[in-house]
Biopython code that builds the backbone (N, CA, C, O; Angstrom):
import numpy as np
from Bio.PDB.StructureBuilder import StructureBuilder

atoms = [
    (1, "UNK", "N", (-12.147, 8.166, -17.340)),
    (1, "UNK", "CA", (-11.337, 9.230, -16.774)),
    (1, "UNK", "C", (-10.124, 9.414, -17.669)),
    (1, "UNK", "O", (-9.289, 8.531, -17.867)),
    (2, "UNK", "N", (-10.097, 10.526, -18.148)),
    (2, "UNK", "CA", (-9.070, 10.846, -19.293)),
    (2, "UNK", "C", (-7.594, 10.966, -18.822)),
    (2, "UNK", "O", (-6.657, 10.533, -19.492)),
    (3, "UNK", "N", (-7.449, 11.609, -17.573)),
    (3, "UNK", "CA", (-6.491, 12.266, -16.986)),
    (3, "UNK", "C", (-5.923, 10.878, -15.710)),
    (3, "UNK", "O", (-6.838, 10.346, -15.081)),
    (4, "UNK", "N", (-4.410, 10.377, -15.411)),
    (4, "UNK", "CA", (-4.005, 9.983, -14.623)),
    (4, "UNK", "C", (-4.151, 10.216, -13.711)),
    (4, "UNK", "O", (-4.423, 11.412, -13.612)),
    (5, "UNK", "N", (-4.124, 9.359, -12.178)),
    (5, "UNK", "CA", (-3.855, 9.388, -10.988)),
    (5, "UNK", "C", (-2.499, 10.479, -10.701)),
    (5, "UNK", "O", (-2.588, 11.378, -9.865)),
    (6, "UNK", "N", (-1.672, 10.324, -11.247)),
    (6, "UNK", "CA", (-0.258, 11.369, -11.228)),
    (6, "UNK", "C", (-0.622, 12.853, -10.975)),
    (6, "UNK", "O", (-0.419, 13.631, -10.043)),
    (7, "UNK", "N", (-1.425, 12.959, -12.531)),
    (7, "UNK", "CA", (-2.242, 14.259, -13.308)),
    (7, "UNK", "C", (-2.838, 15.000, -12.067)),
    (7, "UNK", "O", (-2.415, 16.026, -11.534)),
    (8, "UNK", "N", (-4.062, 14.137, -11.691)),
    (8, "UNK", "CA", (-5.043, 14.356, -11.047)),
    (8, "UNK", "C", (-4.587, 14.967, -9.530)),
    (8, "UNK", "O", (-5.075, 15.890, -8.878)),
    (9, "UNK", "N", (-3.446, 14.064, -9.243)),
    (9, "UNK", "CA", (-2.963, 14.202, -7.721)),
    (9, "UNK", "C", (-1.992, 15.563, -7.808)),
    (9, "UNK", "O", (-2.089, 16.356, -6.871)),
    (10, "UNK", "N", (-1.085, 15.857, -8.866)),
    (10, "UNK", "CA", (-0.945, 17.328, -8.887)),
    (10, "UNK", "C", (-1.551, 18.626, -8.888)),
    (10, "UNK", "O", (-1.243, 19.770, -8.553)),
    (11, "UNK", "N", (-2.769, 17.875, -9.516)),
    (11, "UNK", "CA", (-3.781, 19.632, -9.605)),
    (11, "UNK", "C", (-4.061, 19.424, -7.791)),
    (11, "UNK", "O", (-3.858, 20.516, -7.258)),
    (12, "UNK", "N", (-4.378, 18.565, -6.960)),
    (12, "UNK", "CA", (-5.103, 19.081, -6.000)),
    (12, "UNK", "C", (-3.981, 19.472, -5.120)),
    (12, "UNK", "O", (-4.236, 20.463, -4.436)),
    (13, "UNK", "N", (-2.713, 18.916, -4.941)),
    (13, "UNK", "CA", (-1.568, 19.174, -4.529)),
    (13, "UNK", "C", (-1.487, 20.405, -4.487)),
    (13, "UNK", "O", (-1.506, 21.147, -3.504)),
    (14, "UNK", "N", (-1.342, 20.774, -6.182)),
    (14, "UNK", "CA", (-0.959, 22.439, -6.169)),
    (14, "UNK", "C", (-1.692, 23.703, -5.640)),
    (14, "UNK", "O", (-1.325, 24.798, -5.212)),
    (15, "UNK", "N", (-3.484, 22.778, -5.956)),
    (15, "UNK", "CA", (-5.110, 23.766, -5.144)),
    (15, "UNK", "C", (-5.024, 23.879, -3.585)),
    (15, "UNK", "O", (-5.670, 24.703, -2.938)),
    (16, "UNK", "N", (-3.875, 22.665, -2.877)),
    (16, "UNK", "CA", (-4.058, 23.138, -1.747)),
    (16, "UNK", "C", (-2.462, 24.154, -1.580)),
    (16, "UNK", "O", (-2.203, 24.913, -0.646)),
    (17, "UNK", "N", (-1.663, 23.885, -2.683)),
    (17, "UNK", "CA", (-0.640, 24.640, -2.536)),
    (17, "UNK", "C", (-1.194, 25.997, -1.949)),
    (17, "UNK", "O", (-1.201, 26.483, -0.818)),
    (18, "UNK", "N", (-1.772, 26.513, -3.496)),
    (18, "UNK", "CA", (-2.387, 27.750, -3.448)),
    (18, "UNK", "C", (-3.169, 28.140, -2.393)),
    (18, "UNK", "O", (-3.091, 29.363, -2.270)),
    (19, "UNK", "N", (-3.749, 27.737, -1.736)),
    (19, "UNK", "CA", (-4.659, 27.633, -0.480)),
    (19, "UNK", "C", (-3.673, 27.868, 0.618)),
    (19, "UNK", "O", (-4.432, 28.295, 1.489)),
    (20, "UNK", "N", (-2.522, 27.870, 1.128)),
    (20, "UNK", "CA", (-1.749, 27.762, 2.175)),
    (20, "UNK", "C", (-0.896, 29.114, 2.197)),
    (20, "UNK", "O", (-0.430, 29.349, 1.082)),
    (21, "UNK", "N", (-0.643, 29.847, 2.944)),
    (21, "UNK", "CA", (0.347, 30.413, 3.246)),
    (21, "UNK", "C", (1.454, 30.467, 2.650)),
    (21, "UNK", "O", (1.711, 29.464, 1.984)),
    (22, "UNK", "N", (2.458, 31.548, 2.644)),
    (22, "UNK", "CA", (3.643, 31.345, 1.792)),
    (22, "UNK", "C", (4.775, 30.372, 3.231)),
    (22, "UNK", "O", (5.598, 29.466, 3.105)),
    (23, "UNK", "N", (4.228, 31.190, 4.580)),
    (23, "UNK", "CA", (5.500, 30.165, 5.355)),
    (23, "UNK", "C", (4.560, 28.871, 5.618)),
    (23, "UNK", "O", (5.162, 27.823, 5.853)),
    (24, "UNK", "N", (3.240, 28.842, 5.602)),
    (24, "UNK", "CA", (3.100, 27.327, 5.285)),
    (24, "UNK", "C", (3.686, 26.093, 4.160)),
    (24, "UNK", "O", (4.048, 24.917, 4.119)),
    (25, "UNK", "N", (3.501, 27.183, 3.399)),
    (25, "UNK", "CA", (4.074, 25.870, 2.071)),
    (25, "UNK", "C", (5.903, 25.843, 2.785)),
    (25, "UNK", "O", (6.571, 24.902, 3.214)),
    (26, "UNK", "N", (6.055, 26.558, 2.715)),
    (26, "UNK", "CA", (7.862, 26.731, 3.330)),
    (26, "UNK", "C", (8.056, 25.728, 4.492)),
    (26, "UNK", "O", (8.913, 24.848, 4.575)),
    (27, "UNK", "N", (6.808, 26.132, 5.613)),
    (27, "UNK", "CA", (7.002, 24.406, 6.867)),
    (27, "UNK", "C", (6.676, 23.178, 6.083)),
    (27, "UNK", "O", (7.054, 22.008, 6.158)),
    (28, "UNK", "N", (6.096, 23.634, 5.535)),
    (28, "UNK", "CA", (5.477, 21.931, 5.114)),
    (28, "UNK", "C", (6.702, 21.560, 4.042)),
    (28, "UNK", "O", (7.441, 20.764, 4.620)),
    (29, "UNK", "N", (7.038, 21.751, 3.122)),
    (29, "UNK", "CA", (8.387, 21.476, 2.496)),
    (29, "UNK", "C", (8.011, 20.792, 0.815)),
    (29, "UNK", "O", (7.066, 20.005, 0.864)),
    (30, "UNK", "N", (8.452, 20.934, -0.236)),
    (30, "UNK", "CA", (8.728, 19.919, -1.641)),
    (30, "UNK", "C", (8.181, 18.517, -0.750)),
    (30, "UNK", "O", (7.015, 18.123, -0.736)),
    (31, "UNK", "N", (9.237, 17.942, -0.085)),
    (31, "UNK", "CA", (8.855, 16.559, 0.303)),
    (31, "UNK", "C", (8.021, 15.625, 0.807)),
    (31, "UNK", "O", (7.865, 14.429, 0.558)),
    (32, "UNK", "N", (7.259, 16.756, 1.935)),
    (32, "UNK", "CA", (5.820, 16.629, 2.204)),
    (32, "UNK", "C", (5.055, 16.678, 0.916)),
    (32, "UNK", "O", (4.564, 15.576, 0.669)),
    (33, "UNK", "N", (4.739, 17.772, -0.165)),
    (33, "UNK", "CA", (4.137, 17.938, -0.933)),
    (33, "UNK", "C", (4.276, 16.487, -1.802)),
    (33, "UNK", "O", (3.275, 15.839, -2.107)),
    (34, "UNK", "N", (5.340, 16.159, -2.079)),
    (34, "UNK", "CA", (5.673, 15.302, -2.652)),
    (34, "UNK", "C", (4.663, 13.467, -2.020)),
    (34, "UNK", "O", (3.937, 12.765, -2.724)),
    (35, "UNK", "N", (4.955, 13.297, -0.885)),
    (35, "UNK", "CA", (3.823, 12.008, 0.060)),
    (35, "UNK", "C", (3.111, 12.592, -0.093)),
    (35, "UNK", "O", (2.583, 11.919, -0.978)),
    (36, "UNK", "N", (2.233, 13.768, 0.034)),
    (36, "UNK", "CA", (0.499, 13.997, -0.302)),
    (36, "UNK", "C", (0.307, 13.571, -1.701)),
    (36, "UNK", "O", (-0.375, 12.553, -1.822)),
    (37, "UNK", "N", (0.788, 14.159, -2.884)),
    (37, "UNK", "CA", (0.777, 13.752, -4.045)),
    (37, "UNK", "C", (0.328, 12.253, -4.328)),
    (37, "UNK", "O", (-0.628, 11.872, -5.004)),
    (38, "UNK", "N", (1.624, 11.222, -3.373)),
    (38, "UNK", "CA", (1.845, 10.078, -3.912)),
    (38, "UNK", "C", (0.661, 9.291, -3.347)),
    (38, "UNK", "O", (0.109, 8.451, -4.057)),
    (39, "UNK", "N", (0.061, 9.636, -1.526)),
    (39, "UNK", "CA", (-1.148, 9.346, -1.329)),
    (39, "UNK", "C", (-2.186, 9.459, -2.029)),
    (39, "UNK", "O", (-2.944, 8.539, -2.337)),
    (40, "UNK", "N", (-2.300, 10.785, -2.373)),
    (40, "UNK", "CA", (-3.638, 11.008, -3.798)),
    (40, "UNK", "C", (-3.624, 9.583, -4.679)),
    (40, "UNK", "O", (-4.456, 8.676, -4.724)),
    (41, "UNK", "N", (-2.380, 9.751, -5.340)),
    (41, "UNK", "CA", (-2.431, 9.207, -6.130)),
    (41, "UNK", "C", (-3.073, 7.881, -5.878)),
    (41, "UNK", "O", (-4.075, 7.520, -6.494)),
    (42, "UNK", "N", (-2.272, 6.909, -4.640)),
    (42, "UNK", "CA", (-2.755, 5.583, -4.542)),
    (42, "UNK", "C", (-4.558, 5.420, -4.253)),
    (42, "UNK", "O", (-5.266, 4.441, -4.490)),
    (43, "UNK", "N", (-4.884, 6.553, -3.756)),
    (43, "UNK", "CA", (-6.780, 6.479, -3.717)),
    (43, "UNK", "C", (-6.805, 6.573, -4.577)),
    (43, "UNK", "O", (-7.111, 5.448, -4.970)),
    (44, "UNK", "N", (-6.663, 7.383, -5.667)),
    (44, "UNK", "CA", (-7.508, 7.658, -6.598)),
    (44, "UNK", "C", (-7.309, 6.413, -7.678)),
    (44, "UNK", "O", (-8.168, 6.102, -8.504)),
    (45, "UNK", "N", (-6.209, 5.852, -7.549)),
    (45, "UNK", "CA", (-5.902, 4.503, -8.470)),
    (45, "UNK", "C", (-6.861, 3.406, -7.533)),
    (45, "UNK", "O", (-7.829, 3.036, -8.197)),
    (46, "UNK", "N", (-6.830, 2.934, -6.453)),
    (46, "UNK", "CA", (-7.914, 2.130, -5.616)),
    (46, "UNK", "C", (-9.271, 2.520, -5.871)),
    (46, "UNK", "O", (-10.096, 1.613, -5.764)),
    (47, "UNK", "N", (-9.883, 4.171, -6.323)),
    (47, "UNK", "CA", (-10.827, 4.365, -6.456)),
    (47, "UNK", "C", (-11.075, 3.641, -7.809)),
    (47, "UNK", "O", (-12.132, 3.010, -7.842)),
    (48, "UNK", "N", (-10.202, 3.602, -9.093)),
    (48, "UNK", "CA", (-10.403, 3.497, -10.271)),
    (48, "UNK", "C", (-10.672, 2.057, -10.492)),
    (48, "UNK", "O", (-11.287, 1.499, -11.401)),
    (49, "UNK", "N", (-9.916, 1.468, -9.191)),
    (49, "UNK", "CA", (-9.764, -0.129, -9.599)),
    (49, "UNK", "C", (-10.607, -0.419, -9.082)),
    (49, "UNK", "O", (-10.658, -1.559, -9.543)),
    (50, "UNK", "N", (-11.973, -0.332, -8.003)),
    (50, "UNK", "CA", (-13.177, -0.558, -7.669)),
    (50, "UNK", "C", (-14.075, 0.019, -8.508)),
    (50, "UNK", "O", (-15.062, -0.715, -8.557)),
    (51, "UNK", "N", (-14.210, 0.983, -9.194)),
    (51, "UNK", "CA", (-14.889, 1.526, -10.474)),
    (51, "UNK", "C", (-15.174, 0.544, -11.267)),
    (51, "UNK", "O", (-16.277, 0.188, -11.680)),
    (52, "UNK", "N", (-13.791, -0.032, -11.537)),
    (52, "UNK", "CA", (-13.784, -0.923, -12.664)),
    (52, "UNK", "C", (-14.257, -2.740, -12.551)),
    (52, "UNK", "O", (-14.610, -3.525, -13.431)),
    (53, "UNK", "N", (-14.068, -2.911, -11.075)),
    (53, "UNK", "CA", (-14.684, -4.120, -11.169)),
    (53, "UNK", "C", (-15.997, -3.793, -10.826)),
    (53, "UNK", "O", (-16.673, -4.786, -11.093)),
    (54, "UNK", "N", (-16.701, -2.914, -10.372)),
    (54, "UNK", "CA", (-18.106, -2.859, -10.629)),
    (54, "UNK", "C", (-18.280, -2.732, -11.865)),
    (54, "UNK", "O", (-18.987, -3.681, -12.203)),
    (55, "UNK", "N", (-18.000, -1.994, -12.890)),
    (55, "UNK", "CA", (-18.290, -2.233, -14.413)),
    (55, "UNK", "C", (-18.532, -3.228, -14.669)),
    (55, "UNK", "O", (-19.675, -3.519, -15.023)),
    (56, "UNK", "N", (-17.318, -4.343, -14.569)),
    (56, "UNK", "CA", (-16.768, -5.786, -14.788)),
    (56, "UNK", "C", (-18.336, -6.476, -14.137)),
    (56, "UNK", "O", (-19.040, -7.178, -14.863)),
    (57, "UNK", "N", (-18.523, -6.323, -13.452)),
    (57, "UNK", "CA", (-19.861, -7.146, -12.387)),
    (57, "UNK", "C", (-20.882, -6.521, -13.006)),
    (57, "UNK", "O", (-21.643, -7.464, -13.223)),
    (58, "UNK", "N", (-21.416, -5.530, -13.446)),
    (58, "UNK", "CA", (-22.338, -5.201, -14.156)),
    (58, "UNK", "C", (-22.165, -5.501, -15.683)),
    (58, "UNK", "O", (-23.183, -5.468, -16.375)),
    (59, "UNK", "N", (-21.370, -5.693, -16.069)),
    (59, "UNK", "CA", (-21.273, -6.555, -17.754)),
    (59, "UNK", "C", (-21.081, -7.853, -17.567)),
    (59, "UNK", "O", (-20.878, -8.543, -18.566)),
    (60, "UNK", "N", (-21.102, -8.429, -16.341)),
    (60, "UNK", "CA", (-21.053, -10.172, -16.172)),
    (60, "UNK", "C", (-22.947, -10.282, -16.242)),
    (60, "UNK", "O", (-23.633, -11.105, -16.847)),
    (61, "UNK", "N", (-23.363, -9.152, -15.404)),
    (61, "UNK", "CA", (-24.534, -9.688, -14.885)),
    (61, "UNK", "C", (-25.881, -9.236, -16.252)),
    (61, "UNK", "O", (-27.078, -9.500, -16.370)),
    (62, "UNK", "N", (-25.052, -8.587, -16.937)),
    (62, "UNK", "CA", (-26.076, -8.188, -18.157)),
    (62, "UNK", "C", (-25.875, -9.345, -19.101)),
    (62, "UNK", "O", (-26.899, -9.899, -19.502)),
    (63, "UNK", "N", (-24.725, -9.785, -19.508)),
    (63, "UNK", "CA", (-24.290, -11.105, -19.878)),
    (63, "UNK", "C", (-25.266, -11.836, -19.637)),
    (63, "UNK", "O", (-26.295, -11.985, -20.296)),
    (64, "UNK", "N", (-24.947, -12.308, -18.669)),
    (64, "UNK", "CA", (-26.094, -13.259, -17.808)),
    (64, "UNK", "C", (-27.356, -13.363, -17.990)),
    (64, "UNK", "O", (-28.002, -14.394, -18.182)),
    (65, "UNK", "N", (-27.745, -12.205, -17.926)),
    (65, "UNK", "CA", (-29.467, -12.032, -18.097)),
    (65, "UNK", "C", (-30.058, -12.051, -19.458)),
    (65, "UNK", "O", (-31.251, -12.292, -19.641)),
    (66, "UNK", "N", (-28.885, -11.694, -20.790)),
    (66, "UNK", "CA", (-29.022, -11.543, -21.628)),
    (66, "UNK", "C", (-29.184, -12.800, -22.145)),
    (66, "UNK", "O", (-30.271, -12.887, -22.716)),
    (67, "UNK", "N", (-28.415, -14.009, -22.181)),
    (67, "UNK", "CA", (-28.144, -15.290, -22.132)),
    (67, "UNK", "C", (-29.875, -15.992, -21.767)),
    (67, "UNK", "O", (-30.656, -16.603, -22.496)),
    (68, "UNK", "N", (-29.950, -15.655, -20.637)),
    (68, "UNK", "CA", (-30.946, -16.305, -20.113)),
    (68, "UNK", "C", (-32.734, -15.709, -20.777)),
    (68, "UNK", "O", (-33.704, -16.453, -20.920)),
    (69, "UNK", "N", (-32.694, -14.300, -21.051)),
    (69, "UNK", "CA", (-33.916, -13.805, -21.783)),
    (69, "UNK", "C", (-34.092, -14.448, -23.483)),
    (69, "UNK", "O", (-35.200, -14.767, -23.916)),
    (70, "UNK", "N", (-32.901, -14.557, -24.257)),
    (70, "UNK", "CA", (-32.907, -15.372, -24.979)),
    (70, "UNK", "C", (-33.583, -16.782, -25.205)),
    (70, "UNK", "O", (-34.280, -17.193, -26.133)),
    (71, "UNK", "N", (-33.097, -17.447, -23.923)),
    (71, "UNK", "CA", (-33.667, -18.915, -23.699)),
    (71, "UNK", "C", (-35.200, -18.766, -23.420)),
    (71, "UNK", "O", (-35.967, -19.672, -23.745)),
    (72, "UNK", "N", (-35.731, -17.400, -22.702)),
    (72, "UNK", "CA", (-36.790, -17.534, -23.057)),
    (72, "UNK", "C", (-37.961, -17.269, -23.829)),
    (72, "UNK", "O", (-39.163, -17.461, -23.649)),
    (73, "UNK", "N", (-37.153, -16.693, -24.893)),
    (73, "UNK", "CA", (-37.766, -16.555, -26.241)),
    (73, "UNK", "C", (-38.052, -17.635, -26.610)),
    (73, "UNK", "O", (-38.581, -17.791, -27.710)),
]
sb = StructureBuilder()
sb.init_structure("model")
sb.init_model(0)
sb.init_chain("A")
sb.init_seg("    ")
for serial, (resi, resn, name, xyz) in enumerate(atoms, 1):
    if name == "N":
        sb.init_residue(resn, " ", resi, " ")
    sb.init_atom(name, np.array(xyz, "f"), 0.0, 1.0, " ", f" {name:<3s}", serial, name[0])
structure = sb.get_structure()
């Protein structure tokens, strides 16, 4: 993933900006916008960091097998 959690959590921020009303965005406020943002952000960083230890567990377990097909050559 090329683009940050930050990055990422502004474009959808702003897609639902655009999506809302002009006196919606006005009730809802910068500061609200601002905690949706920062929520995005923390999933999408929790998403990245479970991404990554499945990687991690799938290059342990190829490791592994690799190790062991060897031995039975």
């Amino acid at each position: 993933m090329s683009e940050l959690p930050a990055e990422l959590a502004e474009k959808v921020v702003k897609g639902f900006r655009d999506v809302l009303s002009e006196a919606a965005r006005e009730g809802i406020g910068d500061a609200h916008f601002e905690d949706l943002s920062l929520m995005i952000q923390e999933v999408i960083a929790e998403a990245m960091n479970e991404a990554a230890d499945r990687v991690a567990e799938v290059a342990r377990t190829l490791r592994s097998d690799a190790g062991r097909r060897e031995l039975e050559l």
